[in-house]
N, C-alpha and C positions, 0 to 999 in steps of 0.2 A: 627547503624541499617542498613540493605542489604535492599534497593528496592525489591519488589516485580518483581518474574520472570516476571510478564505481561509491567512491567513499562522500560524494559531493551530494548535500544535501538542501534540496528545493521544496518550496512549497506550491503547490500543484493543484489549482480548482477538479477537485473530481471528475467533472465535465469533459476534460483534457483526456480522463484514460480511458485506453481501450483493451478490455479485458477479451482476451482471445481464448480458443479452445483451454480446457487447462486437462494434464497430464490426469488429475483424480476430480470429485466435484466438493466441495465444500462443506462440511457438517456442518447440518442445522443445528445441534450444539454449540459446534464451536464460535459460529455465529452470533449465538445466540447472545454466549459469554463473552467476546469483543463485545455486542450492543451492551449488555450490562455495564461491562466495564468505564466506556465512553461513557455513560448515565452518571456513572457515578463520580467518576474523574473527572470528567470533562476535556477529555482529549485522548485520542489513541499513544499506551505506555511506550508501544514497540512499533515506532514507522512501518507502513507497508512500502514496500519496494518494488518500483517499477525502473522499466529501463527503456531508453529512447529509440524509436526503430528508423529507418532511413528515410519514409517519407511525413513523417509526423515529430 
């Protein structure tokens, strides 16, 4: 059985995304602490999730 299209996971030049209006805006907190975390790890723990739109 094929995973489900939503569950397929790519790796994606940040370049590629286009970050559109967002429903709230971002805490610079919680930003802050992703940047921390990536410093210290060395790679984002929990994918961010993007989805593919029809002309792009």
């Amino acid at each position: 059985m094929r995973a489900p299209n939503w569950q397929k996971i790519d790796t994606l030049p940040v370049s590629v995304i286009q970050v559109e209006a967002r429903l709230r805006t971002a805490s610079p907190t919680a930003v802050a602490s992703i940047v921390s975390s990536i410093q210290e790890v060395g790679s984002i723990l929990q994918p961010l999730l993007v989805r593919k739109v029809k002309d792009g």
